[in-house]
C-alpha positions in Angstrom: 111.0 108.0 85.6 112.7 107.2 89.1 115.2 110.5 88.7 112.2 113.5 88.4 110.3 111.9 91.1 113.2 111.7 93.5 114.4 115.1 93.3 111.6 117.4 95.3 112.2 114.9 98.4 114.5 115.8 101.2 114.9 112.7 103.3 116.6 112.2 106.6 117.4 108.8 107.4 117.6 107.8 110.7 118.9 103.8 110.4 119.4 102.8 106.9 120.1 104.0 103.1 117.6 101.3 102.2 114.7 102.5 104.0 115.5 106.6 103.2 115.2 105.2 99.4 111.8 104.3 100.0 109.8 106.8 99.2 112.1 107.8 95.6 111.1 103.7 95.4 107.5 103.8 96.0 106.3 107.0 93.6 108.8 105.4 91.0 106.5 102.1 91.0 103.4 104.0 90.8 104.8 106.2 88.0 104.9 103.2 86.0 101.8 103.3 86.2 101.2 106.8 85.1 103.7 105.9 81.9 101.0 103.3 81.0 98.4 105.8 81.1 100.3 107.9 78.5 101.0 110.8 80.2 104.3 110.5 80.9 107.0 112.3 83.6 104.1 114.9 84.0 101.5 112.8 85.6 104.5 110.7 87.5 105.7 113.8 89.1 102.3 114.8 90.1 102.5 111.8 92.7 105.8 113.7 94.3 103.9 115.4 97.4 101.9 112.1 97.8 104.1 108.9 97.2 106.3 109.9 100.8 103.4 110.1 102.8 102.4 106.2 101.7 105.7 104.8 101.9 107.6 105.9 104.8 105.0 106.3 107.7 107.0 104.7 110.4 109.1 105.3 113.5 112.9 104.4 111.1 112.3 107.0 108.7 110.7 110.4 107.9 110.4 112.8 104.9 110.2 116.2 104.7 108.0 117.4 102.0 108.2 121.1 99.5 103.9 121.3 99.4 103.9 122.1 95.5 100.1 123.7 95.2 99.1 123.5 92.1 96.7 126.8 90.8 93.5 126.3 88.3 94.1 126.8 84.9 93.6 130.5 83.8 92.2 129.2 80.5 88.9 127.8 81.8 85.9 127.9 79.9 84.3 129.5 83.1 86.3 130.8 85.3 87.0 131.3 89.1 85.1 134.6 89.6 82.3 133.4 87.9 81.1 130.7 90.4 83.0 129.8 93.5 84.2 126.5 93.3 82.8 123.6 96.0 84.9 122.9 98.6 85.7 119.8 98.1 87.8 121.4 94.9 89.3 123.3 97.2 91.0 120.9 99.1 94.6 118.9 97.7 93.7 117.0 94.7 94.7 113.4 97.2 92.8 114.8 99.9 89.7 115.3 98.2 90.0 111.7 96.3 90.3 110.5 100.0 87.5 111.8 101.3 85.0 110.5 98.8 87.2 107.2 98.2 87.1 105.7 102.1 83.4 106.4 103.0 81.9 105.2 99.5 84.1 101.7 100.0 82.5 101.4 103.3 79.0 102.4 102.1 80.1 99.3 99.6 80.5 96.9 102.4 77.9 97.9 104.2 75.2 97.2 101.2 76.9 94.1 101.0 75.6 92.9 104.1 71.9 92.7 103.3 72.7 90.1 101.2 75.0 88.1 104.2 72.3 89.0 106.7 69.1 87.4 104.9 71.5 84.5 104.2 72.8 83.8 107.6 68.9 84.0 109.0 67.3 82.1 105.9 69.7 79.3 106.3 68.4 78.6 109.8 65.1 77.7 107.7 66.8 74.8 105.6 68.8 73.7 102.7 65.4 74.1 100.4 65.3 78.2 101.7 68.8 79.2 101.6 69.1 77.2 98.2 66.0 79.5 97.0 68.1 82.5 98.0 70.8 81.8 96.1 68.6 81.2 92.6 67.0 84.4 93.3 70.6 85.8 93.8 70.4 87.0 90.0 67.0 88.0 89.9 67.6 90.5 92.9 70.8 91.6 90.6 68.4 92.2 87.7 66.4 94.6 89.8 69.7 96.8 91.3 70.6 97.2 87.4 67.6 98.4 86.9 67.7 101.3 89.9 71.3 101.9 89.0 70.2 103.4 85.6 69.0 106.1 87.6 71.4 106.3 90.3 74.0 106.5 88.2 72.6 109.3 86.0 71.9 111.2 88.8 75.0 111.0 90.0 76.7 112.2 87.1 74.3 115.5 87.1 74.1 116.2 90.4 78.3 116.6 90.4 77.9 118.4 87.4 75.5 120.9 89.0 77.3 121.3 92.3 80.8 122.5 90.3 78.6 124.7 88.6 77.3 126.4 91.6 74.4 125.3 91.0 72.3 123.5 93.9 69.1 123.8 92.7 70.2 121.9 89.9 71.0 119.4 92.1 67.7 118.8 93.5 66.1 119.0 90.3 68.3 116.0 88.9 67.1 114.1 92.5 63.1 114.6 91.9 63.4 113.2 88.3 65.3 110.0 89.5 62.8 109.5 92.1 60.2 109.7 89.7 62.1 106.9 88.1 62.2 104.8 90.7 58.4 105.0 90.8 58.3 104.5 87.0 60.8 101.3 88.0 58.5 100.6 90.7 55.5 100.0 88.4 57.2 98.3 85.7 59.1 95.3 88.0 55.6 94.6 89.2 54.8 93.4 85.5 57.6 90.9 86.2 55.7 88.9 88.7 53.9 86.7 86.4 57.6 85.3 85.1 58.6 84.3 88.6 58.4 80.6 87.6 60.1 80.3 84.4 62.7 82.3 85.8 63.4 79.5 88.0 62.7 77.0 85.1 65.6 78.9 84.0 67.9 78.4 86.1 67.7 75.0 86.7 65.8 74.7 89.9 62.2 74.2 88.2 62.1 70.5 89.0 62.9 71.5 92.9 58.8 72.5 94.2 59.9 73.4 97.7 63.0 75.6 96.5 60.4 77.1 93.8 58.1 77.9 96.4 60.6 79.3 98.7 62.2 81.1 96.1 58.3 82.1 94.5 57.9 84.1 98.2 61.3 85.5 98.7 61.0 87.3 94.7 56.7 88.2 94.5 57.4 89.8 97.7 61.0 91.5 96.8 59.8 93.0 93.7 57.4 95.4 96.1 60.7 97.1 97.7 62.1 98.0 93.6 60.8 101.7 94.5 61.8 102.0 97.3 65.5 100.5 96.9 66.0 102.3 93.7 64.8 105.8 95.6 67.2 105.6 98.5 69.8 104.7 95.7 69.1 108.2 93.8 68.9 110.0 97.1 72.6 108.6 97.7 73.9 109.6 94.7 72.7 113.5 95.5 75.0 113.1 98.5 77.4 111.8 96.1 77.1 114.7 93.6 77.4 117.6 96.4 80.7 115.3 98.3 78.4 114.5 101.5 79.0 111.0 102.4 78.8 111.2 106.0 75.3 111.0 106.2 75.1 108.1 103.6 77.4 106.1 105.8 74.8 106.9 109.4 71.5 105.5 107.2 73.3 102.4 105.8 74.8 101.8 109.1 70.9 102.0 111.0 69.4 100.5 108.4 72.2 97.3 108.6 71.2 96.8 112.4 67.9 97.2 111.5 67.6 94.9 109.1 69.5 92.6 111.1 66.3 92.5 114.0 63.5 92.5 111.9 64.4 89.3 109.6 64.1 87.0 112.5 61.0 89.2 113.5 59.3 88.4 110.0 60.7 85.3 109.0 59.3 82.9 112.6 56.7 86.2 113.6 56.4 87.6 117.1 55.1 90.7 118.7 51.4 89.9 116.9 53.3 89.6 113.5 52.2 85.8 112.1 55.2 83.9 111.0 56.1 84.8 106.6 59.3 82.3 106.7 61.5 83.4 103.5 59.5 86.1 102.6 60.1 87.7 105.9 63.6 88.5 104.7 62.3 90.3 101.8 59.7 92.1 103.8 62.6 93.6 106.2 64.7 94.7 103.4 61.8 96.8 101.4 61.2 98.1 105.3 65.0 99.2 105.5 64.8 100.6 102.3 61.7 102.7 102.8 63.7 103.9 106.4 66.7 105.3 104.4 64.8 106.7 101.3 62.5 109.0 104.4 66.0 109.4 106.4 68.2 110.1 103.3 65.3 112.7 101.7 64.9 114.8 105.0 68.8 114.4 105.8 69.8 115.5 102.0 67.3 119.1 102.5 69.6 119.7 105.6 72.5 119.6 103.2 70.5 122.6 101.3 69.0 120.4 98.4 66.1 121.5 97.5 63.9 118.8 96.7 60.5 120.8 95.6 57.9 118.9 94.2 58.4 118.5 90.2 56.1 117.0 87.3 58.4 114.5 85.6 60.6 116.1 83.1 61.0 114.5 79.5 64.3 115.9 79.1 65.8 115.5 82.2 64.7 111.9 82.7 66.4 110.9 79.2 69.3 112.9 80.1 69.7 110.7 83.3 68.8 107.5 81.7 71.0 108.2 78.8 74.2 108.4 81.2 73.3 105.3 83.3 71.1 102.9 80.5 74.4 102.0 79.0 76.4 101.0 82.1 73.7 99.1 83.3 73.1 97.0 80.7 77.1 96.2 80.6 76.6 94.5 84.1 73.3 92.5 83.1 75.4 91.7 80.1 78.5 91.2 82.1 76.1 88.7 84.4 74.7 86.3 81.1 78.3 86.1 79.9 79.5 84.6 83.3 76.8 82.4 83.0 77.7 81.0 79.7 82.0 81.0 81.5 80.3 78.9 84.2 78.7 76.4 81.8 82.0 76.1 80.2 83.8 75.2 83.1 81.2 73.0 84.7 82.0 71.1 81.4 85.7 70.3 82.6 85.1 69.8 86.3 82.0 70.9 88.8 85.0 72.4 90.7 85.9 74.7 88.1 82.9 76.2 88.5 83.1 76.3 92.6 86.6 77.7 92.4 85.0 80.5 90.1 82.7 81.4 92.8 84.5 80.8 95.8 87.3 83.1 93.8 84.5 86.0 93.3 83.8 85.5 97.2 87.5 86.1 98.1 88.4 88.9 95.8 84.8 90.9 96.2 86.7 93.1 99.0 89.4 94.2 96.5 86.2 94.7 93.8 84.7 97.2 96.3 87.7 99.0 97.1 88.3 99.7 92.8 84.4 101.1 92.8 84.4 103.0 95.5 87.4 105.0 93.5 85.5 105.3 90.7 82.6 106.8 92.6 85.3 109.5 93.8 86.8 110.2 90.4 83.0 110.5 89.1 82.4 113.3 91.4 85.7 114.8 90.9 85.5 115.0 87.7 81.9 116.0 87.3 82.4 119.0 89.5 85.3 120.3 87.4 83.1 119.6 84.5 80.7 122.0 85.8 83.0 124.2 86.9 83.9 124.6 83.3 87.3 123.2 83.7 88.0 120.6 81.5 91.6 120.5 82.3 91.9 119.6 86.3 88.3 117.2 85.1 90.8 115.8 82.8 93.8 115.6 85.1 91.5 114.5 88.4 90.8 111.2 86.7 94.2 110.6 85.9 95.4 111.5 89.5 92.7 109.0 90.7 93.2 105.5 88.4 97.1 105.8 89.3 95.7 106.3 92.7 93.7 103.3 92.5 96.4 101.3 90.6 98.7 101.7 93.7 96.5 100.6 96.2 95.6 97.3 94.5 99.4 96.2 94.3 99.0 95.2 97.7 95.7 93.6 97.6 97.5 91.7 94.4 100.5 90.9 96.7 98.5 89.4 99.6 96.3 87.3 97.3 99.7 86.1 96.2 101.0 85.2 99.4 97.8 83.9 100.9 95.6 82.8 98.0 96.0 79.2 99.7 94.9 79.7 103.3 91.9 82.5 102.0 90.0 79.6 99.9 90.7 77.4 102.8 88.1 79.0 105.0 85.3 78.5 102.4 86.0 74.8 101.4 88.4 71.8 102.2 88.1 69.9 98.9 91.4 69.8 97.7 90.7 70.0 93.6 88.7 73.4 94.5 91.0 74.9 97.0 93.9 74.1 94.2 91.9 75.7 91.5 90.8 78.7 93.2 94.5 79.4 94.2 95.3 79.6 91.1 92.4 81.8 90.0 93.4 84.3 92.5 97.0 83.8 92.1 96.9 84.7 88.1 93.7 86.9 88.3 95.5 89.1 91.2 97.9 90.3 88.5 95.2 92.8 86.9 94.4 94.3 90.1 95.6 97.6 89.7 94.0 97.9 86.1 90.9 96.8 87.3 91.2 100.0 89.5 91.9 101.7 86.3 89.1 100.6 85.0 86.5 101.5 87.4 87.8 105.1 87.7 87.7 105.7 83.6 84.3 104.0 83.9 83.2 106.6 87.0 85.3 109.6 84.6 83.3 108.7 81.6 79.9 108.9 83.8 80.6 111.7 84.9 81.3 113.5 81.0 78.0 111.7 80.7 80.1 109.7 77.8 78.7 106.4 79.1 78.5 104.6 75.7 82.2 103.9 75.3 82.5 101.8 78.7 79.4 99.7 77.4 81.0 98.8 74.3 84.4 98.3 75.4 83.2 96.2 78.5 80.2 94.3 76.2 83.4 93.4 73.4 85.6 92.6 75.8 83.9 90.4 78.5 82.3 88.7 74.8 85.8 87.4 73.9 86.6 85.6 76.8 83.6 83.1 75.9 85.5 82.1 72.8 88.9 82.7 74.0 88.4 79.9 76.3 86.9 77.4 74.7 89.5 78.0 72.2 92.6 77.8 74.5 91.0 75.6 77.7 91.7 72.0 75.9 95.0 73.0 75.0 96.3 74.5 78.2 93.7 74.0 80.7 91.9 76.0 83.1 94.7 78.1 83.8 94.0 79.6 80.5 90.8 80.6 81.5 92.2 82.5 84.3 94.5 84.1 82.0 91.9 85.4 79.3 89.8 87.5 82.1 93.2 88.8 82.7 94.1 89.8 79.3 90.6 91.3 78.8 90.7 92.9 82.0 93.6 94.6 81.3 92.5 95.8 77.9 89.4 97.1 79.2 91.2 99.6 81.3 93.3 100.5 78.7 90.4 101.1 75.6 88.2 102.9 78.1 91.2 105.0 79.7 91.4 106.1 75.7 88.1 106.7 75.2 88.3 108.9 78.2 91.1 111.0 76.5 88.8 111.5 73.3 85.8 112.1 74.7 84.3 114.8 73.8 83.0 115.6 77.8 79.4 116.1 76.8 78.4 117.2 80.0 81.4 120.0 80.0 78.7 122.3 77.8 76.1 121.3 80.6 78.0 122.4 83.2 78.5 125.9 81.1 74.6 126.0 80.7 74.2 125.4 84.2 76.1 128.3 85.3 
């Protein structure tokens, strides 16, 4: 593996053997890698032009590098003087997984912080408030699910139509999902009524004041569904034509905005009478209706076309048909964590805190694996609709060894520093030991979890969504038993090792399912053009 990879690099050292070896050294451990994916020297060597560039950056050591430019397949279904291809397929295969990787990790972030934000002003309400925040945590979770059926099938589409040459198509695909998100809209109101067993539920029924505070946050919440799941679907148009930039301005104006009006709605001012917990809700369906009026007018400047539509039958079960199924693996993903949580509170509460203060810790690494399997969705959607189902093929592969390599040294860090991480979060030393070693065993799946989130983005993209339901539903199912079959024997640490295991064969089912998929959105793509 190490030999073929070596060869195209000239290097000139400048201090030591060691570090002139590095870059032969770093593509050799990604190869790896690319061996595990079953494609052999052929992918491995793929990583030649790039695996320099990461490894020897430095002042000690540089690398000269032969470009090798690869040219599309003559054998395409449609090709090149049919319909131009995008840009972004222009660019270097790295390059263009850069430039949707980086932006849609910090989009990630960003949406990450409305949560941190309502929590950092609700807890200067009380224990009872911010405690009602939390119960509500998987009620608001619910909800995203449910928008994400259509952002996600919009997504997948709206690449789809973009390699085809087809922008129209695009906006098309972005009217039906927001239709759905007024459908959504409608529907979550129905949900209202259920605000208090929900909390019977969970476990907080026999709390009033957290029920009440709770009862506000959620009856008011459930108003913004529309609204949140439209500025979702008008992001994933973005995503679809490879236009981040202006994804990343709303969600940056709409965190500092949201981040002035909570205190404004939660203790009033200005004329505005005093909403406490609901505030926070109130802001965030305000935010939300800012970037779905910012993200529509910003997305016609990209030259989308977003003409008024009647709801199409077709095209909304196309779109819900790609994004139903990875939706309901998260809600499904969410009750079996549940049912892991029971089963450790069972051998210590601490278990259970070192569960969650682990999810805490490694949620930056989590973002970084799905904001490559946003890229490799688009990549591999717009070769789909370019009619080339040999690059769509080879894009996704290019991106999950990608993705593996980056997490080695998110795994390596959580190795060093697993200890001192936890430590900011808690000082009781049963969870701080226990999370360590979450984090310390868990760490070693990193770079399949990147796998995995790129073959779930590639098989979004073929709208082939079915197989990453099934594989993740099976998969996340077994570690309930797993557990409770090897935890009395070898303790928690077992536990820990199971979501490994599973993890692990997640990325390696669905990076199979991948290579058998039939690409069902390949013939769409053809259509389209």
């Amino acid at each position: 593996a190490v030999v073929p990879l070596a060869m195209p690099l000239q290097l000139r050292r400048r201090s030591s053997p060691l570090l002139a070896r590095g870059p032969a050294v770093g593509v050799a451990v990604a190869s790896v890698v690319g061996f595990c994916l079953g494609r052999g020297p052929k992918v491995a060597a793929s990583l030649a032009p790039w695996g320099p560039r990461l490894y020897t950056k430095g002042p000690l050591c540089s690398v000269r590098i032969r470009p090798r430019l690869t040219r599309p397949s003559t054998s395409s279904a449609i090709s090149s003087e049919a319909a131009p291809l995008p840009q972004l397929l222009t660019l270097h295969p790295y390059r263009a997984l850069w430039r949707l990787a980086w932006p849609t990790i910090i989009i990630a972030l960003l949406r990450t912080s409305y949560g941190i934000i309502d929590s950092f002003w609700i807890g200067c309400l009380g224990v009872n408030e911010l405690e009602a925040m939390g119960a509500s945590s998987f009620a608001v979770w619910l909800l995203l699910l449910t928008g994400e059926v259509a952002c996600l099938g919009v997504h997948a589409v709206a690449a789809v139509c973009e390699g085809a040459g087809e922008r129209n198509g695009v906006g098309k695909a972005v009217v039906q999902g927001l239709w759905f998100s007024v459908f959504c809209g409608i529907l979550t109101l129905f949900l209202v009524p259920l605000i208090g067993a929900y909390f019977q539920l969970v476990g907080v029924g026999h709390r009033p004041a957290v029920v009440a505070a709770g009862t506000a946050y959620l009856r008011l919440l459930i108003w913004g569904t529309a609204p949140m799941t439209a500025c979702g679907v008008l992001a994933s148009g973005f995503k679809g034509v490879a236009e981040l930039r202006p994804v990343l301005i709303v969600n940056v104006v709409c965190v500092l905005l949201n981040f002035a009006l909570d205190p404004l709605f939660i203790w009033g001012g200005f004329g505005l009478r005093p909403m406490g917990v609901g505030g926070a809700a109130v802001a965030t369906n305000l935010c939300a209706v800012v970037a779905t009026l910012i993200s529509f007018k910003l997305l016609q400047w990209q030259g989308v076309t977003l003409d008024p539509a009647p709801p199409s039958r077709s095209a909304l079960q196309r779109i819900v048909k790609i994004g139903l199924p990875i939706s309901l693996g998260g809600i499904a993903f969410t009750f079996i964590y549940i049912c892991l949580g029971h089963l450790l509170s069972s051998m210590g509460g601490f278990y259970l805190a070192a569960l969650g203060l682990g999810h805490k810790v490694e949620a930056m690494a989590f973002t970084v694996t799905e904001g490559f399997g946003a890229a490799a969705a688009t990549l591999v959607g717009q070769w789909l609709g370019a009619g080339r189902e040999k690059e769509a093929r080879e894009s996704s592969i290019r991106a999950a060894i990608v993705a593996a390599a980056v997490m080695v040294p998110f795994a390596l860090i959580f190795q060093v520093f697993a200890h001192p991480l936890v430590a900011i979060f808690t000082q009781d030393p049963d969870t701080i030991l226990a999370a360590t070693s979450y984090l310390r065993i868990v760490s070693f799946c990193f770079p399949f979890m990147g796998i995995e989130h790129v073959m779930d983005g590639s098989l979004m993209a073929a709208g082939d969504t079915v197989p990453s339901f099934l594989t993740g539903l099976l998969c996340n199912t077994a570690r309930i038993p797993l557990s409770i079959w090897l935890a009395p024997k070898y303790g928690v640490s077992a536990v820990w090792l199971v979501i490994v295991t599973t993890t692990v064969a997640k990325a390696l089912v669905k990076r199979w399912a991948f290579r058998r998929s039939r690409l069902p959105l390949l013939a769409r793509g053809q259509q389209v053009a």
